[in-house]
Every structure is written in C-alpha cells, then in structure tokens.
C-alpha positions in Angstrom: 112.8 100.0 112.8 111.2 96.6 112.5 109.3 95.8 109.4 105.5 95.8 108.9 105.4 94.6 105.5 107.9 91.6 104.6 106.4 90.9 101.1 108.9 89.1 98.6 108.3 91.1 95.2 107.5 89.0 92.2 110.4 88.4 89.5 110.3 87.4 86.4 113.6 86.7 84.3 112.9 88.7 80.8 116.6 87.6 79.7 119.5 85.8 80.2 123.3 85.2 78.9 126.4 84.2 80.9 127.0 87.2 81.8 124.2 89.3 82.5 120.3 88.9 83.6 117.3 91.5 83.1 114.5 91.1 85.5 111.2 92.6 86.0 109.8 93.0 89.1 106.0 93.7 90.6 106.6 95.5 94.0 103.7 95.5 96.1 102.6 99.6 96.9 102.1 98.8 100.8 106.1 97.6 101.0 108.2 99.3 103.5 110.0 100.8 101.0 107.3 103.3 100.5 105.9 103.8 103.8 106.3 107.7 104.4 107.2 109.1 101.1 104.7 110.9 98.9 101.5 108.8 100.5 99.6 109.6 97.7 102.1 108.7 94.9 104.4 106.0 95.9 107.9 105.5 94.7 110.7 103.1 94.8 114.2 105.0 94.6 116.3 104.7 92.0 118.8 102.1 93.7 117.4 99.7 96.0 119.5 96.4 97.6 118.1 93.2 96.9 119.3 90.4 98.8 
C-alpha cells in the first residue's frame, strides 16, 4: 500500500550513556500508522520499527 502520510516524527533525546538512549517522540495523529484503527481514538501499537 503506498503511503499518504510520510511525516518524520519529532525526537528528542531525554538521556544518554554508552550504552543506552531514551527518547521521546511527538507522532503526528494523521500518520499512516493510525489510518483505520479506532478513527475516533487513535493509537500507535505497542512495538513499532523505526528506521
């Protein structure tokens, strides 16, 4: 299915060591992701692939 909404989320990088990083990340509600899925209470599933 090709993609209607390519929108880079926003990240920000709330920690950092060597070996670990926590982010936090805005996710626009129009994103693909969400397209079809409880239309009036849009959410992302619990394990998404970021790239």
């Amino acid at each position: 299915m090709p993609s209607l909404n390519n929108v880079t989320p926003e990240v920000a990088v709330l920690s950092q060591t060597e070996t670990s990083v926590s982010l936090a990340l805005t996710i626009a509600a129009d994103l693909d992701y969400f397209r079809g899925h409880f239309p009036d209470a849009p959410i992302l599933a619990g394990v998404v692939q970021l790239d």
